[in-house]
C-alpha positions in Angstrom: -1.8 15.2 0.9 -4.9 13.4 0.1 -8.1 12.6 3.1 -6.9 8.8 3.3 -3.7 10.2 4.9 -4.9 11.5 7.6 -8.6 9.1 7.8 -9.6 5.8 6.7 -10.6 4.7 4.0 -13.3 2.3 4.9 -14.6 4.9 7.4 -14.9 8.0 4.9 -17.1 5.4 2.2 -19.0 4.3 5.4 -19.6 7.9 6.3 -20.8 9.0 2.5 -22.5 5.9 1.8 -25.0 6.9 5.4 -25.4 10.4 3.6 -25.7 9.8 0.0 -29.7 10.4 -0.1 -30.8 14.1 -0.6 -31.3 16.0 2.7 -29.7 13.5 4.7 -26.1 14.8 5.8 -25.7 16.5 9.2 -22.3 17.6 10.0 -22.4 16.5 13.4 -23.0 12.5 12.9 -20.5 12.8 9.1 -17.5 13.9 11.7 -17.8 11.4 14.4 -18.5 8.2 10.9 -14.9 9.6 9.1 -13.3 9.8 12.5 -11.9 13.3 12.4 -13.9 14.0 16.0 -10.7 11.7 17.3 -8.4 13.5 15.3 -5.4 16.0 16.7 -5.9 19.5 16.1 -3.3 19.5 13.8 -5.0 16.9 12.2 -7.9 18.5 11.3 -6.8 22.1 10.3 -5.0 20.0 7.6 -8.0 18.4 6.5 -9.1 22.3 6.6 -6.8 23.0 4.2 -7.6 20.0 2.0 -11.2 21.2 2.1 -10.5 25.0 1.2 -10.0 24.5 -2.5 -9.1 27.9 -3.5 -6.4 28.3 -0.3 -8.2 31.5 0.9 -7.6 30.3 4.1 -11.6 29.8 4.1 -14.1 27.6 3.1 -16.8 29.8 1.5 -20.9 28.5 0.5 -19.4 27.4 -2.8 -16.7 24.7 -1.2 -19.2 24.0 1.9 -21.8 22.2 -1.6 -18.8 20.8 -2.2 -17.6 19.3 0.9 -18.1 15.4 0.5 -16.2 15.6 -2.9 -13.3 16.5 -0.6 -13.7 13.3 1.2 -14.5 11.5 -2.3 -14.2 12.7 -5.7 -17.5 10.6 -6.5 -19.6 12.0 -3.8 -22.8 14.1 -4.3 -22.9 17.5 -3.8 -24.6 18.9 -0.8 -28.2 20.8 -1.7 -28.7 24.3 -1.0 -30.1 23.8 2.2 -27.9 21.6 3.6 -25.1 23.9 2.7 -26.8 26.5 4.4 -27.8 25.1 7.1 -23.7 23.7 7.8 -22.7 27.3 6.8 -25.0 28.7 9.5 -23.7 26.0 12.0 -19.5 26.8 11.1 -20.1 30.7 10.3 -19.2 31.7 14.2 -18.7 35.3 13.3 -21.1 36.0 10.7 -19.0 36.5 7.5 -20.5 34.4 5.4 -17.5 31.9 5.3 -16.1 28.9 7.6 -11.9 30.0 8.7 -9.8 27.1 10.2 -10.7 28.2 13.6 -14.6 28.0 13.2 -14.0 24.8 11.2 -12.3 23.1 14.5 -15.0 24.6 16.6 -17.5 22.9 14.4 -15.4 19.7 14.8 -15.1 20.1 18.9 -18.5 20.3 18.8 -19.6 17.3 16.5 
């Protein structure tokens, strides 16, 4: 399964092309532009799972830098702050990594 399943196309380069300067993505305003806000909850734990790389059933700092490439394979990478600062805004429980649950929390709440 690939992110154009289950969003648009047009929406997801729309999204990336509003965040493609340094220091310019927040989480909040990237959810609502790719549509995933509207999504089912189904819907969005699979993009989850398209997200968490490794299929540890999280997505840890090192996925988080890479989130846009998830979206994209030609999209930046997120810098360390911004990776922080979405890791501090998922990371409900303090562990240092983003499970499905947090994930559709941070979603809800986009």
């Amino acid at each position: 399964m690939s992110m154009t399943d289950l969003l648009s196309a047009e929406d997801i380069k729309k999204a990336l092309g509003a965040f493609a300067a340094a220091e310019s993505f927040d989480h909040r305003k990237f959810f609502q532009m790719v549509g995933l806000k509207k999504k089912s909850a189904d819907d969005v734990k699979k993009v989850f799972e398209i997200l968490d790389k490794d299929k540890s059933g999280f997505i840890e700092e090192e996925e988080l830098g890479a989130i846009l490439k998830g979206f994209s394979a030609d999209a930046r990478d997120l810098s360390a702050t911004e990776t922080k600062t979405l890791l501090a805004a998922g990371d409900k429980d303090g562990d240092g990594k983003i499970g499905v649950d947090e994930f559709s929390t941070l979603v809800a709440e986009s």
